[in-house]
Structure formats: structure tokens, C-alpha cells
C-alpha positions in Angstrom: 18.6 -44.2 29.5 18.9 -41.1 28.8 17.5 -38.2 30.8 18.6 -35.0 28.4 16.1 -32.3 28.8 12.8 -32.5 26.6 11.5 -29.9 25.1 8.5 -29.9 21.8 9.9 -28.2 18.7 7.3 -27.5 15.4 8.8 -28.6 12.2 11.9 -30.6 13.2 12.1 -34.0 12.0 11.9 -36.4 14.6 14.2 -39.6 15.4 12.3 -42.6 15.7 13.6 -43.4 19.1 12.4 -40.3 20.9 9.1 -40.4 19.2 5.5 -41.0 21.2 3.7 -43.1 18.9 -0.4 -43.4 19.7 -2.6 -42.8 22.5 -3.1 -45.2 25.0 -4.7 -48.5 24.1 -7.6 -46.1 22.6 -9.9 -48.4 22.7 -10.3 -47.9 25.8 -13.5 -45.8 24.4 -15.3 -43.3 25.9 -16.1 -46.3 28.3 -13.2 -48.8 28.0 -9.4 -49.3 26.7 -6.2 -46.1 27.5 -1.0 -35.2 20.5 2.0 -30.4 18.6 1.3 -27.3 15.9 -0.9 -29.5 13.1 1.7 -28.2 10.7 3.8 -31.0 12.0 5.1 -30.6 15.5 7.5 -33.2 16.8 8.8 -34.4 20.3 12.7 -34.1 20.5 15.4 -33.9 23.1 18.2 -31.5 23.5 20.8 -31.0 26.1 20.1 -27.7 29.1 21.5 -26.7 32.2 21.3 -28.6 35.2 18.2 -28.0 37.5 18.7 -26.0 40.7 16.6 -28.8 42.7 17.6 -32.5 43.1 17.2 -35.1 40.6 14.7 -37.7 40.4 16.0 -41.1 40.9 16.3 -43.3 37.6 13.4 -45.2 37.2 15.4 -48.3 36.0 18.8 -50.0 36.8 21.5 -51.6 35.3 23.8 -50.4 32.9 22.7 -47.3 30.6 20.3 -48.1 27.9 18.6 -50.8 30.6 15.2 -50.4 31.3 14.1 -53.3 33.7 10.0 -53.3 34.0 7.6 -55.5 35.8 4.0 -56.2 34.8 0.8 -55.2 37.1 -2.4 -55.4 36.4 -5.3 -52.8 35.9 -7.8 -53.8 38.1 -11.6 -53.6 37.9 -12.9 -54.3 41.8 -16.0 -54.1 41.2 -17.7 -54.1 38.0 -18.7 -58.1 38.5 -19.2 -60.9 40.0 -15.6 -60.7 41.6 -12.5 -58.3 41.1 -10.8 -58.9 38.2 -7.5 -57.5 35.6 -8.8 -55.5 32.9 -5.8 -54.8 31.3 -2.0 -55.8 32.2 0.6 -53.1 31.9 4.5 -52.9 31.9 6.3 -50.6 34.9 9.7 -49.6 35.9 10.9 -51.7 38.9 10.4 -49.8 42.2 7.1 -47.6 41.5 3.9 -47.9 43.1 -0.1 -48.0 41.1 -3.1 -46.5 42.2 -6.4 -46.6 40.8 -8.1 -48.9 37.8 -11.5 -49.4 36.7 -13.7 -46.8 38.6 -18.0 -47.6 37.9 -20.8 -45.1 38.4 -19.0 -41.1 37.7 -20.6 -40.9 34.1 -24.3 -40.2 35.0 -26.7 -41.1 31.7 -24.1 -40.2 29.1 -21.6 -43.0 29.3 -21.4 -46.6 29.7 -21.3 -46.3 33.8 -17.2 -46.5 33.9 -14.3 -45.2 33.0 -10.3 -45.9 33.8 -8.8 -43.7 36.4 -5.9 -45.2 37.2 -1.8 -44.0 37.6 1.6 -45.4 37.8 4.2 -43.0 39.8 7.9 -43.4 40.7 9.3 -43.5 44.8 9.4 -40.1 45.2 6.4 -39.5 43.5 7.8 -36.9 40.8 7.3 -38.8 37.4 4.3 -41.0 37.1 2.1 -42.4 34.0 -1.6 -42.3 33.8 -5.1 -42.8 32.3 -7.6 -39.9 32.6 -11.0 -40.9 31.6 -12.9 -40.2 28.3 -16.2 -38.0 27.7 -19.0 -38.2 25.4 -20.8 -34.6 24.1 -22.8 -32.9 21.9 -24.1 -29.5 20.1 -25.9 -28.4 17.1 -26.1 -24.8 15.6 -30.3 -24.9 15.8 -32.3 -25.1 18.9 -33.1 -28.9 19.8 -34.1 -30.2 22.7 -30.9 -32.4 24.9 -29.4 -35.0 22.6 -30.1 -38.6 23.4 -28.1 -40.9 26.6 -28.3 -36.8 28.2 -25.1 -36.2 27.7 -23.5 -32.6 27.9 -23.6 -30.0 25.3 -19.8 -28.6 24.6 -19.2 -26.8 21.3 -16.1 -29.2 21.0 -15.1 -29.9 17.3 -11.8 -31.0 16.8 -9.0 -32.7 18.6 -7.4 -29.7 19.8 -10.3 -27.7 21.5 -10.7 -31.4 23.6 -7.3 -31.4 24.3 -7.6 -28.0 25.7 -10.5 -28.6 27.6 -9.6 -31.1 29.3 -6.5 -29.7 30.3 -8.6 -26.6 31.8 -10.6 -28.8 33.4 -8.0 -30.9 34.9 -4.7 -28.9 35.3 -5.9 -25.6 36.7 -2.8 -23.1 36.0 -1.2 -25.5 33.4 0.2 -23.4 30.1 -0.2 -25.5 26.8 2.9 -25.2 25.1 2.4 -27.0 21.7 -0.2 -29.2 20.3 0.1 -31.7 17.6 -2.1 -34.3 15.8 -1.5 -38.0 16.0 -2.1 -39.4 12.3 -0.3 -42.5 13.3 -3.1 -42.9 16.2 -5.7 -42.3 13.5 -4.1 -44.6 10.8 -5.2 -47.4 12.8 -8.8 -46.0 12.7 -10.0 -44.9 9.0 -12.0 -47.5 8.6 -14.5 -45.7 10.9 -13.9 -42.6 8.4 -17.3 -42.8 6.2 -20.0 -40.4 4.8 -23.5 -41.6 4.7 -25.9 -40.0 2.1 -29.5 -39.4 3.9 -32.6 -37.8 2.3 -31.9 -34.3 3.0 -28.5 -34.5 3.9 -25.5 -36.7 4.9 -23.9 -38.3 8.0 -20.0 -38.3 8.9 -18.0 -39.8 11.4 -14.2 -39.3 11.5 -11.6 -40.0 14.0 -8.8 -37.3 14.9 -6.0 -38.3 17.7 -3.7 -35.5 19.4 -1.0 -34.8 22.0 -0.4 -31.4 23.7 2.8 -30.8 25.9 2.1 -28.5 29.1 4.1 -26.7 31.8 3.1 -26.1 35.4 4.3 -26.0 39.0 3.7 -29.3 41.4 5.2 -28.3 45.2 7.2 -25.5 43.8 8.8 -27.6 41.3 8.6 -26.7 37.3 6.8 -29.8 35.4 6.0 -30.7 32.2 3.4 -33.1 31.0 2.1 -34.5 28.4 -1.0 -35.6 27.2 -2.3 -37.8 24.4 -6.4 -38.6 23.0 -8.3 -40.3 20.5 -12.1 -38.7 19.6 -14.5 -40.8 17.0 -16.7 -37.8 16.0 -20.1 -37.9 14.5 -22.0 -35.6 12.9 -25.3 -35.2 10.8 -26.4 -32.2 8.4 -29.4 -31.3 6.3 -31.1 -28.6 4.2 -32.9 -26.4 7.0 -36.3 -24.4 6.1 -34.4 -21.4 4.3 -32.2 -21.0 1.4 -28.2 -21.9 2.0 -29.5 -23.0 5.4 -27.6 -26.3 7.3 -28.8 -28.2 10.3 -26.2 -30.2 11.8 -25.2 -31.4 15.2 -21.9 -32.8 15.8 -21.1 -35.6 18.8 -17.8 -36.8 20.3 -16.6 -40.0 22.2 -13.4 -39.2 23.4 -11.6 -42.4 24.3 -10.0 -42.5 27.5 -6.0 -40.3 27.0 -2.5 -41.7 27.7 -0.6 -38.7 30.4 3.2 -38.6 31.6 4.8 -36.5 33.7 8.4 -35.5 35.2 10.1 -32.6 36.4 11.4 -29.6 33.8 14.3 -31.3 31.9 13.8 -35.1 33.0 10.9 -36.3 30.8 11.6 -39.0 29.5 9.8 -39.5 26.2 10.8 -43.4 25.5 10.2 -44.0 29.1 6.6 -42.8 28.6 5.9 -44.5 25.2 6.9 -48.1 26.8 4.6 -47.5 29.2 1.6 -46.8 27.1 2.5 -49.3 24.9 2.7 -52.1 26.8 -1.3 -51.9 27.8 -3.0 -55.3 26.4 -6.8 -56.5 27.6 -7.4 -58.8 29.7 -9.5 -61.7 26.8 -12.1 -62.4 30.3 -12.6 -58.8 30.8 -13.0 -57.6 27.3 -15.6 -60.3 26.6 -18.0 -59.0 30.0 -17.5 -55.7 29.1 -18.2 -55.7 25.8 -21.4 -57.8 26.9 -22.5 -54.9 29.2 -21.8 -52.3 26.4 -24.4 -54.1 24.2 -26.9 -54.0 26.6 -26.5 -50.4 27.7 -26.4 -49.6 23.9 -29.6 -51.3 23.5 -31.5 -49.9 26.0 -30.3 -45.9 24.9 -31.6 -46.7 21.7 -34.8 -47.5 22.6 -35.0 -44.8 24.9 -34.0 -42.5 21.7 -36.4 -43.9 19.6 -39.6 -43.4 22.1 -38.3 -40.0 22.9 -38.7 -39.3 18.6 -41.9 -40.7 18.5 -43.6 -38.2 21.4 -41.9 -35.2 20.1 -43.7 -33.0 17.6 -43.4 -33.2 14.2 -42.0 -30.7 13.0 -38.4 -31.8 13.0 -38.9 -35.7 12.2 -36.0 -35.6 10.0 -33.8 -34.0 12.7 -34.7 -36.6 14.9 -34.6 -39.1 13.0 -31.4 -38.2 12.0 -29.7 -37.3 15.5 -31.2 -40.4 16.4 -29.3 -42.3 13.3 -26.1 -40.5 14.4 -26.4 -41.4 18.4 -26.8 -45.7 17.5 -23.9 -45.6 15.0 -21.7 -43.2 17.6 -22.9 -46.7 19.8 -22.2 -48.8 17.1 -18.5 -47.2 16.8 -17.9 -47.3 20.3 -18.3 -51.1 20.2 -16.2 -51.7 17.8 -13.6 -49.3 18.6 -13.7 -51.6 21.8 -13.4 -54.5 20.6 -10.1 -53.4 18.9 -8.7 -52.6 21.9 -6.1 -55.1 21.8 -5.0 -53.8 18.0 -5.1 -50.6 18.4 -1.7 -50.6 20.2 1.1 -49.3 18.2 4.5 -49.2 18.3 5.2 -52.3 19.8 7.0 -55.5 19.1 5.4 -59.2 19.9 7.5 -61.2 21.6 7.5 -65.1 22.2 7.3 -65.5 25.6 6.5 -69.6 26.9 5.8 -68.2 31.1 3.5 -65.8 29.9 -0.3 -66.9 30.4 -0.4 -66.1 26.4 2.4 -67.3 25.0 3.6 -63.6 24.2 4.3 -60.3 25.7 4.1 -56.8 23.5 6.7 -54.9 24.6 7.9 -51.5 23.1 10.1 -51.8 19.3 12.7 -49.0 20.0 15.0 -51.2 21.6 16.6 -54.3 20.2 16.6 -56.6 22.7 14.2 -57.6 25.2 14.7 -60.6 28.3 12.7 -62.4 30.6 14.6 -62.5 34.1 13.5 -65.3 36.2 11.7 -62.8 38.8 9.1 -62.7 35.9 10.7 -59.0 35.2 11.4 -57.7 31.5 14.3 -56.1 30.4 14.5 -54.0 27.4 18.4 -52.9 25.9 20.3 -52.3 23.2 23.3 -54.1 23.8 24.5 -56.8 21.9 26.5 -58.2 24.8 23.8 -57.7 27.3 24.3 -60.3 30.2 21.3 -60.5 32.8 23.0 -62.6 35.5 26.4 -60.5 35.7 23.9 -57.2 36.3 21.2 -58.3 38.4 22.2 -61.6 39.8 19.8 -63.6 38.2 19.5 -65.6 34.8 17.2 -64.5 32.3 15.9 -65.5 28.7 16.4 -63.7 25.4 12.9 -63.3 23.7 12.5 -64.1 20.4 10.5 -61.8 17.9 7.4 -63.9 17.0 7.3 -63.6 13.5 
């Protein structure tokens, strides 16, 4: 693999192999699953000096071009009756997880979890992770707290999210590019729509983005980046004066995709097998999408009493508002229950020992094997032979067509 320094460049066409492709599983929604100048930044890698302090190890073995990875799961302890997987993900050999489904740090506005979880290497300099999602709200006229109490951020676009969440998050970090993510959002337009209302209209679009960021970790230069999808909602109608628009705008930011390394070792294809290699556990998906429903149904109820006691003189606000916050619901399912599509950049393979039958593992390398330690390795060469490097037969996976 190799580790030539990364660095963002604006404007330079990008070769598919070095490319990050989509968020992390983004249907992990706001509540479930897990990018530089919007004038067409792109991710590439050039050679640079050697760095003073010592290398990380390799996070794979075996010839160059190898990447050996082992599955482990995602695990929610204790969202039910018993622990369970909530998603299965691919890791290099040798590094450690932390983490996974974490319930009750959302308060009113979410669904009552989120994913918290990392992947790092042995000597804890590069790692993978999933930072959780948020769901907001504003509007440019006074209103009382939007429904489900969730906060009010003037948050509009991908790239002020991005921003705050790396304020939040990485205290001292320096963004040093941003991008958009339409191959993230291509996935999504069918939740692009305009609805005509009386007075006005509702939207809901979905933006995806990626910034790159540089900080210090233990005296060590780092960069990092990170990747998220938002389904935005907003509703807007003729106010009381002439030219005047009401509108309020919400966001559910799905839960973002982060990798880091030292300055000059991060390893973009490294990173994008990772994310992409998230699938849903089937059991999982089907209890959580049951307790979605039913928190769903009971904030929309709690919308609609709150309409019906406030005063009158903004019933169409309200009503509207309260249109806006069920289908930002409505979205959130079904951005959920995609989870296991929205994946991109990844090839199925046929795989008899895996409890599915397949495995998705990432398309930028041609050749992909099953060892017999239940391992995957990932290669491009043709003469690639698993026993002579690691001591152990393996099987070539077949594409499934």
C-alpha cells in the first residue's frame, strides 16, 4: 500500500483509486446507520519529505498492494432484550475497537441513540470512526421551540455543519479544504421534492460533504478527515407584509464517517475500505426501525396537541412547521431503512462461509480472498498466492453478478 503523503488539492482531477467515495453507511440517520472547495475539490496524493518522528507501523501485511482485514462487529449492548451486532465492519489485522451503539445522550430531539464507536491501529496513531449525528432547527421570525425540542442552530448547508461540528469536536483543529459529496447525494435525490402548500411551499434536499483538517495529537502533526450526509427540511410562506417570507429550516445530520493518521501517512484507500465495508445487521435493522416508528409516532402527537393550545394567530406556521417536522420523521425512516443501499463504492462478492452468502468489500482492488482464518484479503495482483504469504489457504471470491 502505499503511504505517500496526502494532501487536498481544489481543482485537480482525481484518480479513482485515491478517491473517498460517500459517507459512512448514511443511513445511519440522525439516529441509526455511519466532504473540499464546492468548486470541485479533490483528495490526491503526492510524494514529501520524510517525517522527523517515527513511522506508524503498516496497518496490513504481505506483499505491497495487500491489505489483509478481518470483520468485527458494531455492537449495540444494550438497546434490547440482549446485546446484539448492529452492523458488521471490515478492519486491518492487528487493531483494536472501542465503542458501538451508545442509548440515552440525545435528550428529546433524537431517537434516544446514536453510534459512537472507533477502530484504531497498535500504536494508536491512525484509527477510523463514527461521530454521531444531530438534529436542529431555526426560523427567521420569532416562534416558540420547534417540535421533539431540539436545538436551534442557524445551520444551512453542508459546510457550516461540517464546521460546527469540527468546533465542537476538535478544539484547535484548522479546516483546510471542504468539498461537497454529490456521489453521497446521488444515492439520495429521491428525497429531493418541493411541496406546494396554501401560502407557500415545503422543501427537503439532501447535501453530503467532507472537510480535511490539521491539528496536533501528543506533539505530533495530524490530519483528519471528516465526511456527513444532512436531509434538510424547510417550510416558507407569505408573512403579514408585502415581500415578506416565513420559513424555518430543520436538519438531520446522519451520523459522519472520520479517519485519521499522522502528517504525510493518511492513507485515503485505507480509509475508504473501511467505511465501506459497513453493512446492517437484517435483526438489528428490523428492531430499530420498529422503535423509530413508535418514537415517531408519539412526537407527532405531541406536535399536534402542542398546535392545537397555541394561539391562533400563526395556524398556518404551525401547521406548517408541524407538516415539515412528520416528513423530516418520515425521511429519517426511510433514509434508515436504506441503510444497507446507501453504501457506495463497493463490490459484492460471493462468499459461501459468510452468514449471507456475500461479503461487500471495497471495488478499487481487483482481487479479493477469503483465508481460512475467516480474514479478507484485498490485492491487485494477478499471481497473488495466499498460502506462500501467510501460511494458510485461502479462496478467490467471485464477483456476484
Amino acid at each position: 500500500m502505499n503511504h505517500a503523503r496526502a494532501s487536498w488539492k481544489p481543482r485537480k482531477r482525481l484518480a479513482p483509486a485515491a478517491a473517498l467515495t460517500a459517507v459512512i453507511a448514511a443511513g445511519i440517520a440522525g439516529n441509526t446507520p455511519i466532504a473540499l472547495a464546492s468548486g470541485g475539490g479533490q483528495i490526491v496524493a503526492q510524494a514529501g519529505p520524510s517525517p522527523q518522528s517515527r513511522q506508524p507501523p503498516r496497518p496490513r501485511s504481505g506483499p505491497p498492494g495487500a491489505l489483509r482485514l478481518k470483520a468485527v462487529p458494531v455492537m449495540d449492548p444494550s438497546g434490547f432484550e440482549r446485546p446484539m451486532a448492529a452492523v458488521v465492519t471490515l478492519i486491518p489485522q492487528g487493531w483494536r475497537t472501542q465503542g458501538g451503539v451508545v442509548w440515552g445522550r440525545q435528550g428529546a430531539c433524537g431517537a434516544g441513540y446514536q453510534f459512537e464507536w472507533s477502530a484504531i491501529s497498535p500504536d494508536g496513531a491512525m484509527a477510523a470512526a463514527l461521530f454521531p449525528g444531530l438534529n436542529w432547527s431555526f426560523a427567521n421570525f420569532a416562534t416558540p421551540q420547534m417540535p421533539g425540542g431540539c436545538p436551534t442552530l442557524r445551520i444551512g448547508n453542508i459546510r457550516q455543519y461540517l464546521t460546527y461540528v469540527v468546533q465542537r469536536t476538535r478544539r484547535g483543529a484548522r479546516i483546510l479544504d471542504f468539498r461537497r459529496r454529490s456521489d453521497i447525494e446521488r444515492g439520495f435525490q429521491k428525497l429531493n421534492g418541493v411541496t406546494p402548500m396554501p401560502l407557500g411551499e415545503m422543501r427537503t434536499w439532501v447535501e453530503a460533504g467532507e472537510v480535511l483538517i490539521g491539528y496536533s495529537l501528543r506533539g505530533r502533526a495530524m490530519r483528519e478527515t471528516l465526511a456527513a450526509m444532512v436531509v434538510f427540511s424547510s417550510s416558507r410562506m407569505k408573512g403579514a407584509y408585502p415581500g415578506q417570507v416565513l420559513e424555518t429550516v430543520s436538519g438531520a445530520a446522519q451520523p459522519g464517517f472520520a479517519f485519521r493518521a499522522p502528517h504525510g501517512y493518511l492513507d485515503l484507500r485505507l480509509a475508504e475500505t473501511i467505511r465501506t465495508s459497513f453493512k446492517a445487521n437484517p435483526q438489528w435493522e428490523a428492531r430499530i426501525t420498529q422503535h423509530n416508528a413508535k418514537i415517531t409516532g408519539i412526537r407527532v402527537e405531541g406536535a399536534r396537541k402542542r398546535s392545537r393550545i397555541t394561539a391562533q394567530t400563526y395556524d398556518e406556521i404551525r401547521r406548517m412547521n408541524r407538516e415539515s417536522y412528520e416528513m423530516r420523521n418520515r425521511i429519517h425512516d426511510r433514509t434508515h431503512r436504506k441503510f444497507s443501499e446507501a453504501i457506495r463504492g463497493v463490490e459484492t462478492y460471493n462468499d459461501p462461509m459468510s452468514p449471507t452468502g456475500q461479503v461487500q468489500l471495497n471495488n478499487q482492488y481487483r482481487h479479493a480472498y477469503r483465508l481460512n482464518d475467516g480474514t479478507y484479503v484485498l490485492t491487485d495482483q494477478e499471481s497473488f498466492n495466499p498460502y506462500a504469504v501467510f501460511g494458510q489457504d485461502g479462496t478467490k471470491l467471485r464477483r456476484t453478478p
